[in-house]
N, CA, C and O atoms as a CHARMM CRD file, in Angstrom:
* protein
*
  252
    1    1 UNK  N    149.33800  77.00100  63.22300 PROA 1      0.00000
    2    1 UNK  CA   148.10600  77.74800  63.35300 PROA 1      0.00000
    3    1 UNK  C    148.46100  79.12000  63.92600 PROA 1      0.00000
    4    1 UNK  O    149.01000  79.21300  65.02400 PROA 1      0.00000
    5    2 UNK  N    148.22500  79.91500  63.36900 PROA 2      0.00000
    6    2 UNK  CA   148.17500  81.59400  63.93400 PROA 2      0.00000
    7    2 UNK  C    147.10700  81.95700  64.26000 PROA 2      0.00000
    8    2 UNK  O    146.11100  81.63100  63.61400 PROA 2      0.00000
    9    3 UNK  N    147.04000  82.79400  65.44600 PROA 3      0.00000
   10    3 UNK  CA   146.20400  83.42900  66.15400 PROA 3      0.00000
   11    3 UNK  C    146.27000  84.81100  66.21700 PROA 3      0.00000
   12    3 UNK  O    147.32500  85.41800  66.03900 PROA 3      0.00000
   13    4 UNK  N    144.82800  85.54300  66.54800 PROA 4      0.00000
   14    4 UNK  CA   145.30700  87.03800  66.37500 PROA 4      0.00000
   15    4 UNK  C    145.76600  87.61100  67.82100 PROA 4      0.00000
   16    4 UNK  O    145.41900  87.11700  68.89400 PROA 4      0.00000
   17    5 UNK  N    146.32600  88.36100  67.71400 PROA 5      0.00000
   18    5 UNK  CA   146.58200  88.86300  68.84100 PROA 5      0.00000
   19    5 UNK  C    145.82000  89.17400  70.09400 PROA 5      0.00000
   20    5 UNK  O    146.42700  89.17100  71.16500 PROA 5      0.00000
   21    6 UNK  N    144.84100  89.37700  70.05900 PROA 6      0.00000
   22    6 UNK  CA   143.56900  89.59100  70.83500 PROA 6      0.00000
   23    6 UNK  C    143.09700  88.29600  71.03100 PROA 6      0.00000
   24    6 UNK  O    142.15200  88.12100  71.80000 PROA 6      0.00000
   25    7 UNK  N    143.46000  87.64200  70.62300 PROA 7      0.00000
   26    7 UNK  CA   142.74300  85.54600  71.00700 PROA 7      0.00000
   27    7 UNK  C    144.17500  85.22900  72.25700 PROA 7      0.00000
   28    7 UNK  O    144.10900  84.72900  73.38000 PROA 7      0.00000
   29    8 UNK  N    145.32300  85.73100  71.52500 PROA 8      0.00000
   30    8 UNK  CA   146.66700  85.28800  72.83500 PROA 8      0.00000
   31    8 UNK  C    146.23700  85.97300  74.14800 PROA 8      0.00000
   32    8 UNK  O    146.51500  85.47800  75.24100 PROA 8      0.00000
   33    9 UNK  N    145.43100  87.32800  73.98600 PROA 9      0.00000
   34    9 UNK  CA   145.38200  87.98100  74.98200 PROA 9      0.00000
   35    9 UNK  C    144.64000  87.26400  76.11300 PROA 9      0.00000
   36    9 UNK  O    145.03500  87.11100  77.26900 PROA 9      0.00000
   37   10 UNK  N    143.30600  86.78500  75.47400 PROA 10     0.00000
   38   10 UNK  CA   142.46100  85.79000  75.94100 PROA 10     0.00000
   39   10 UNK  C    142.44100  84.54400  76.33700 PROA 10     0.00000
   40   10 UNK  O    141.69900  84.16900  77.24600 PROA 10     0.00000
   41   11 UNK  N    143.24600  83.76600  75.70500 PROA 11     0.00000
   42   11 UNK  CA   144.04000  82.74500  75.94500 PROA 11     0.00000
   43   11 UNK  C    145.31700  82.97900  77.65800 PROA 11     0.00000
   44   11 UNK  O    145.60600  82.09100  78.46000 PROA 11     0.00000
   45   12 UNK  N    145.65700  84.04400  77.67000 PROA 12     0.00000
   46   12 UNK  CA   146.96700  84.54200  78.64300 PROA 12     0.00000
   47   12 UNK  C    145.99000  84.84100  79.80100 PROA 12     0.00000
   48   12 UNK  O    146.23200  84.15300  80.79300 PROA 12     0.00000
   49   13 UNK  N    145.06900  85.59100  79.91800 PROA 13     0.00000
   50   13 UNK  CA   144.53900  86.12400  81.10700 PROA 13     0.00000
   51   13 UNK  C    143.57200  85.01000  81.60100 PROA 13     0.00000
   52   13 UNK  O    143.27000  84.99000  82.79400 PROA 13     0.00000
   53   14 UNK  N    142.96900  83.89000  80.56300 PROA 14     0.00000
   54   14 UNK  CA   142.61300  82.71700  80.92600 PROA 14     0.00000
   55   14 UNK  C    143.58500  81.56000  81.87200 PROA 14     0.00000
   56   14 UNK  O    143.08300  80.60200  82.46100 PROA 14     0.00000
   57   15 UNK  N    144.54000  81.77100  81.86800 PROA 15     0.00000
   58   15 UNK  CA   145.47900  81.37400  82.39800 PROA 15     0.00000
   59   15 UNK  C    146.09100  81.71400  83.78200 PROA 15     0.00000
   60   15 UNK  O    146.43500  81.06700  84.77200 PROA 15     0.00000
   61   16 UNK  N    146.07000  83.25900  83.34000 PROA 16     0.00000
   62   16 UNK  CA   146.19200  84.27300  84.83700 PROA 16     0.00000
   63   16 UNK  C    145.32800  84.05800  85.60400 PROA 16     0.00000
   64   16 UNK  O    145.66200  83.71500  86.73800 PROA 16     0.00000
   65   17 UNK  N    143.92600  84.17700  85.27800 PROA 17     0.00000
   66   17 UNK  CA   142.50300  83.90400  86.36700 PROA 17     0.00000
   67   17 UNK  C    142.35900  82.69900  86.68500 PROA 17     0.00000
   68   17 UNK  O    141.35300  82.39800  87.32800 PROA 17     0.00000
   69   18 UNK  N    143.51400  81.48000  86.25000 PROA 18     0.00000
   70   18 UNK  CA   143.32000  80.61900  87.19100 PROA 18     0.00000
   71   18 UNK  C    144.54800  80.35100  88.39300 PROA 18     0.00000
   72   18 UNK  O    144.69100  79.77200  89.47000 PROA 18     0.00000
   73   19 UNK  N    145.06900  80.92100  87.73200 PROA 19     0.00000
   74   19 UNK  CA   146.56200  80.90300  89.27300 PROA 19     0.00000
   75   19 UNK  C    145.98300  81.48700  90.14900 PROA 19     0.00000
   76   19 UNK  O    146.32900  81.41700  91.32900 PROA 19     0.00000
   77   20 UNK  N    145.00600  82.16200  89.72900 PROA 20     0.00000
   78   20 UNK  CA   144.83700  83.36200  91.26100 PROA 20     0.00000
   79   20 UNK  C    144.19200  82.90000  92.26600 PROA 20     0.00000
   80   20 UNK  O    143.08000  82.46100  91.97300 PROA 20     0.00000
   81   21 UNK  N    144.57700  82.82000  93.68000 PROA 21     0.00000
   82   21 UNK  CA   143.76400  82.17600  94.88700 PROA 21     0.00000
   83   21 UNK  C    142.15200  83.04500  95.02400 PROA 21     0.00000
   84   21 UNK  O    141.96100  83.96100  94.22400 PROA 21     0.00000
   85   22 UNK  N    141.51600  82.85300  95.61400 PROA 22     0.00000
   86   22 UNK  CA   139.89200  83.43300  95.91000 PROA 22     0.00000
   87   22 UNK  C    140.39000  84.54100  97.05600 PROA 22     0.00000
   88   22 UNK  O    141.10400  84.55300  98.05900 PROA 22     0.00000
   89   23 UNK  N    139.40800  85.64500  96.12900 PROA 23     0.00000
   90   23 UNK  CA   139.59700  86.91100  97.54800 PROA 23     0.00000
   91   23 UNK  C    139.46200  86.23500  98.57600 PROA 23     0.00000
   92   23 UNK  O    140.28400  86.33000  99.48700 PROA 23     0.00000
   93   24 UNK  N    138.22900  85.27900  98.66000 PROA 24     0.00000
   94   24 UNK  CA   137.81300  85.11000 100.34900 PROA 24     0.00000
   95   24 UNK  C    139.00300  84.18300 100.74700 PROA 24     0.00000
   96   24 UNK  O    139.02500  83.48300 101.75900 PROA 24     0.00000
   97   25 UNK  N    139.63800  84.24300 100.14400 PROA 25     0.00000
   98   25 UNK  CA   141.06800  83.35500 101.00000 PROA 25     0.00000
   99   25 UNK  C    141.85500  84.68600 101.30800 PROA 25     0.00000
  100   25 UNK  O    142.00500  85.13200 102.44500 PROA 25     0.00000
  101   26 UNK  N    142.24200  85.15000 100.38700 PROA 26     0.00000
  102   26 UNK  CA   143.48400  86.77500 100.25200 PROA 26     0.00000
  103   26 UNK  C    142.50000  87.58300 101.11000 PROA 26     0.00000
  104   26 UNK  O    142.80500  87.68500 102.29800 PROA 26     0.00000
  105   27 UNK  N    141.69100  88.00400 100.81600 PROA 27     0.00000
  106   27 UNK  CA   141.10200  88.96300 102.31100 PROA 27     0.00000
  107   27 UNK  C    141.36400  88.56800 103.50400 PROA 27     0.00000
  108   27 UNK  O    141.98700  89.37100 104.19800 PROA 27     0.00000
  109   28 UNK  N    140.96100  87.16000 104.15200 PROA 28     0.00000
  110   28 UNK  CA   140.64000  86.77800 105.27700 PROA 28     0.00000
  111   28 UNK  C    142.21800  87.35300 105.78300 PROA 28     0.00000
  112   28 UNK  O    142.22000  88.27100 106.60200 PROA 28     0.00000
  113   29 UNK  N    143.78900  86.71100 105.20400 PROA 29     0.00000
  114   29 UNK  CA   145.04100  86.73200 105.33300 PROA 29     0.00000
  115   29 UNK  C    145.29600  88.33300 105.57400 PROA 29     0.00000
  116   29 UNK  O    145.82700  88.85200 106.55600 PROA 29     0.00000
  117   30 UNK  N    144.76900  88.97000 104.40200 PROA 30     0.00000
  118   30 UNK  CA   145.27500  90.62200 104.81200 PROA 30     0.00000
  119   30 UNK  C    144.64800  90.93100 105.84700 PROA 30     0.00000
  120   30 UNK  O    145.13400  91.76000 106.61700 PROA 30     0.00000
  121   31 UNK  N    143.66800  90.45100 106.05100 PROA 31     0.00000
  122   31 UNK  CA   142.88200  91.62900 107.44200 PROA 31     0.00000
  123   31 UNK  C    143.54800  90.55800 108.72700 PROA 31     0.00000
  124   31 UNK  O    144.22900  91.18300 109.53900 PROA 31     0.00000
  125   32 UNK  N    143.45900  89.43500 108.92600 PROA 32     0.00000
  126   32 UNK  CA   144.21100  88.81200 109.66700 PROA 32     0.00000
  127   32 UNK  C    146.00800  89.52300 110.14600 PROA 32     0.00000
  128   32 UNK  O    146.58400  89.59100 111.23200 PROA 32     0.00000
  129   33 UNK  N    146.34400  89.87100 108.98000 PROA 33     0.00000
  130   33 UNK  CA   148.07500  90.19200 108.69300 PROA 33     0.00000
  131   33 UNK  C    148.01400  91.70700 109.62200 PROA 33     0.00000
  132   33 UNK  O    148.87200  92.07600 110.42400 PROA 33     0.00000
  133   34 UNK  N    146.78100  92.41800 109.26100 PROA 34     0.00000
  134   34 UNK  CA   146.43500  93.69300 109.50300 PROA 34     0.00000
  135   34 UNK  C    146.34600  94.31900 111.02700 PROA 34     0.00000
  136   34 UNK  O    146.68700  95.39700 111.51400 PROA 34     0.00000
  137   35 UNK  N    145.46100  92.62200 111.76700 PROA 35     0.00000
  138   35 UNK  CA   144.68500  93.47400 112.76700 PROA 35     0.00000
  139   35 UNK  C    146.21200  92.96300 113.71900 PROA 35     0.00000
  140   35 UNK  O    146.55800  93.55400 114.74200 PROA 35     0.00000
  141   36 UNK  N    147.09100  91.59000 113.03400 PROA 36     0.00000
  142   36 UNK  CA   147.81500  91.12200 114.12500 PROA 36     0.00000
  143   36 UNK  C    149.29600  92.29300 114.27800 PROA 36     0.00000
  144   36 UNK  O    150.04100  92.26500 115.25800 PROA 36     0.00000
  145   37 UNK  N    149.45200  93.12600 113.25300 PROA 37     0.00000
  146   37 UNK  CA   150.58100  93.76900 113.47500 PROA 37     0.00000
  147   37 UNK  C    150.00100  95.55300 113.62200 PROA 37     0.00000
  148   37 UNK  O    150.83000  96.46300 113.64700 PROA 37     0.00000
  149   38 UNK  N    148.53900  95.81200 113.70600 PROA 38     0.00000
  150   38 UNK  CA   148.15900  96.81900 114.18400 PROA 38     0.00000
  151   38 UNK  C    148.96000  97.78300 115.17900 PROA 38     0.00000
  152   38 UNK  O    149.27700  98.96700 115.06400 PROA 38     0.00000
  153   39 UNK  N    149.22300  96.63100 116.43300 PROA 39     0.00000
  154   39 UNK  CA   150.27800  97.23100 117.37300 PROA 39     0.00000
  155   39 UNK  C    151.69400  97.83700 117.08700 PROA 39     0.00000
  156   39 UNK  O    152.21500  98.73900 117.74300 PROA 39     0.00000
  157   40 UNK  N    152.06100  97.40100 116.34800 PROA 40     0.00000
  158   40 UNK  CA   152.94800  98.11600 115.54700 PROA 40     0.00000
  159   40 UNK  C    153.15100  99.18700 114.54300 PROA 40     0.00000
  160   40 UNK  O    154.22300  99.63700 114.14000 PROA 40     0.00000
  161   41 UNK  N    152.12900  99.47000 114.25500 PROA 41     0.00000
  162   41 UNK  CA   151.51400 100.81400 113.57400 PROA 41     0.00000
  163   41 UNK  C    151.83300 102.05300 113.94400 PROA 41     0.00000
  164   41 UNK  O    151.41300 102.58400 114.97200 PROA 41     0.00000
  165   42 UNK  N    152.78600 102.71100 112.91400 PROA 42     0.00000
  166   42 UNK  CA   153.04600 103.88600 114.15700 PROA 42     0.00000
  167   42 UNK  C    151.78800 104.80400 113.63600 PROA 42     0.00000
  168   42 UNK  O    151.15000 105.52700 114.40000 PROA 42     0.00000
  169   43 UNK  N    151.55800 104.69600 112.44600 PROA 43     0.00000
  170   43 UNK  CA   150.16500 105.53000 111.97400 PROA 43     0.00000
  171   43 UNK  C    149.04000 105.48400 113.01800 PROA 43     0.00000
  172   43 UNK  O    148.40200 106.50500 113.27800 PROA 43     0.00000
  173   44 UNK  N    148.79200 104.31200 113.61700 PROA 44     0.00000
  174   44 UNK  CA   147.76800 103.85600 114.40900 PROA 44     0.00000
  175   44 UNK  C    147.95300 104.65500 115.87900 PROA 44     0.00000
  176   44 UNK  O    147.31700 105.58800 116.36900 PROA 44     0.00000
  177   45 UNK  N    149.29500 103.74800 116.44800 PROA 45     0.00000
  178   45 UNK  CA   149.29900 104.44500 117.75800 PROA 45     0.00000
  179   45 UNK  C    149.99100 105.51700 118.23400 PROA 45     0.00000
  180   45 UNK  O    149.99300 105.97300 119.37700 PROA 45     0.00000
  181   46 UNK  N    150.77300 106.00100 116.94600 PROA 46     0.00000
  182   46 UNK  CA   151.69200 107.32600 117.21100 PROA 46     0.00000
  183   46 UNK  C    153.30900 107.20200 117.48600 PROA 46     0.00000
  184   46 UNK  O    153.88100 106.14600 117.76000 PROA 46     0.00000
  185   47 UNK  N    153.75700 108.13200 117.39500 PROA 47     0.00000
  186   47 UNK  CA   155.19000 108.43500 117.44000 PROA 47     0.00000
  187   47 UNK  C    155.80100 108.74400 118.39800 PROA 47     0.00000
  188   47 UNK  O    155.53000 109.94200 118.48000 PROA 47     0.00000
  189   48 UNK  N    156.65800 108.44300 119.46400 PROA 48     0.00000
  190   48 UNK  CA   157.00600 109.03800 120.42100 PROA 48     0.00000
  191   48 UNK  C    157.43000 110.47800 120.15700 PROA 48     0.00000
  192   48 UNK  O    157.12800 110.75100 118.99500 PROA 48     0.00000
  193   49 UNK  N    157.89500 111.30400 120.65000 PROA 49     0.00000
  194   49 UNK  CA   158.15200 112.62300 120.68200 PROA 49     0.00000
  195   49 UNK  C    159.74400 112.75100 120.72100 PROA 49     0.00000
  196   49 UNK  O    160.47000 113.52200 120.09200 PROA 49     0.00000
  197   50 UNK  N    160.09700 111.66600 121.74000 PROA 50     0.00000
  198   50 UNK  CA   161.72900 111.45300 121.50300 PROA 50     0.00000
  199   50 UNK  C    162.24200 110.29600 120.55700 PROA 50     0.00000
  200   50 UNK  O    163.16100 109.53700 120.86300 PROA 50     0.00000
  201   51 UNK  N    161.43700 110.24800 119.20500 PROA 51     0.00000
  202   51 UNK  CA   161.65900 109.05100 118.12000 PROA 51     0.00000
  203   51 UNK  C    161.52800 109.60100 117.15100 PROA 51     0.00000
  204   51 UNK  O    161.91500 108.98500 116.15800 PROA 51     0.00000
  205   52 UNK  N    160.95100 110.96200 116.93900 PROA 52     0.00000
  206   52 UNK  CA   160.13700 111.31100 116.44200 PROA 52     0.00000
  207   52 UNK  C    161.64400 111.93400 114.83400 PROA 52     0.00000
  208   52 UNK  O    162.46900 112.70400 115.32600 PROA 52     0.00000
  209   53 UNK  N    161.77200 111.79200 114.07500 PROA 53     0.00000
  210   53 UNK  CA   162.52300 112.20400 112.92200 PROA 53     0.00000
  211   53 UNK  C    162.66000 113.49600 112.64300 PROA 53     0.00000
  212   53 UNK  O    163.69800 114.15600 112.69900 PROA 53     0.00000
  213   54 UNK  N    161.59100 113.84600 112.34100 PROA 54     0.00000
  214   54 UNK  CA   161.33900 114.80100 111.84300 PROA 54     0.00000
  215   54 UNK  C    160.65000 116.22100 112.70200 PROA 54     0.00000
  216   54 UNK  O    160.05800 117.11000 112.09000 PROA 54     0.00000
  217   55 UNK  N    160.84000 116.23100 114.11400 PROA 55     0.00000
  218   55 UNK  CA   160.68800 116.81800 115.06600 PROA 55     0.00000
  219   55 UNK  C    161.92700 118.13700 114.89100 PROA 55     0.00000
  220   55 UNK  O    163.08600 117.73000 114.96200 PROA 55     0.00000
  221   56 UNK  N    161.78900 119.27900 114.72600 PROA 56     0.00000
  222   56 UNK  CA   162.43800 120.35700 114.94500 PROA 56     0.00000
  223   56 UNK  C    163.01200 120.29400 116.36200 PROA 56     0.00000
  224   56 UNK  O    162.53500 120.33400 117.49600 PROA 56     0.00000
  225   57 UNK  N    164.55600 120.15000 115.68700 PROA 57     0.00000
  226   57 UNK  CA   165.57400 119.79000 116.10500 PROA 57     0.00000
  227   57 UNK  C    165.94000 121.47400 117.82200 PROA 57     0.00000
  228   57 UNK  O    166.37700 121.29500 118.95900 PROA 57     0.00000
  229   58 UNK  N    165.44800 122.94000 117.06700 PROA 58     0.00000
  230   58 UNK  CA   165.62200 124.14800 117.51200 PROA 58     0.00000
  231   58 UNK  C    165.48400 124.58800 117.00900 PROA 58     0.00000
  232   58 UNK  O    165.87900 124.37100 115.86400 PROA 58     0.00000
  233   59 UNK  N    164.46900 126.13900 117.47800 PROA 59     0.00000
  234   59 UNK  CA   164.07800 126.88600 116.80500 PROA 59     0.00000
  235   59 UNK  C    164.92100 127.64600 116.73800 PROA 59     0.00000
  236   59 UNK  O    166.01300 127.61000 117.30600 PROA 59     0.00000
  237   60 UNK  N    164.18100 129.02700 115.47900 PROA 60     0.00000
  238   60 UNK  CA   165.28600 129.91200 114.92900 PROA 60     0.00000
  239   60 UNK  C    164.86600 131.25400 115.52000 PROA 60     0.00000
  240   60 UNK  O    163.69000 131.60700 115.60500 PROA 60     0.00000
  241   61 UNK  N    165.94000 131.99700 115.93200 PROA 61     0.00000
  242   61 UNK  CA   165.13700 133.40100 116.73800 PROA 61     0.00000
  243   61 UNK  C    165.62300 134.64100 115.90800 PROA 61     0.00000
  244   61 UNK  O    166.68600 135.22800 116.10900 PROA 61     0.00000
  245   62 UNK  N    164.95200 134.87100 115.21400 PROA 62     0.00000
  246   62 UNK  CA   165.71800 136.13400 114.61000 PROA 62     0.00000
  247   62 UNK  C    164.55200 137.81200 115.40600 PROA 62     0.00000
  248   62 UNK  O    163.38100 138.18700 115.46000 PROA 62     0.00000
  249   63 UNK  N    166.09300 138.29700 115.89200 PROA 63     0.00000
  250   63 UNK  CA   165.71300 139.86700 116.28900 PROA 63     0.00000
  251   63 UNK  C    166.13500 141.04600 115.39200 PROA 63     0.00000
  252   63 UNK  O    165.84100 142.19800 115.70900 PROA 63     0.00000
């Protein structure tokens, strides 16, 4: 039996949408994952000044 291509497609993503767990499971985990490593955020709580990478190393003095 052959199928058209657009029926496999349908057939495949029928398949995909059932492996997939429920947002309200995958949300609860990311925001859980989120709020517990918050503290570690340097976006959140900042960079030290002596950690800092990309902190200009010395300025340049031209006279």
């Amino acid at each position: 039996v052959l199928f058209a291509p657009h029926h496999l497609d349908v057939l495949r993503l029928g398949v995909e949408a059932e492996l997939q767990p429920p947002i309200s499971k995958t949300g609860k985990e990311i925001k859980d994952y989120v709020e517990a490593e918050a503290g570690n955020d340097p976006l959140l709580k900042g960079i030290p000044e002596d950690k800092n990478p990309f902190k200009e190393k010395g300025g340049c003095l031209i006279s």
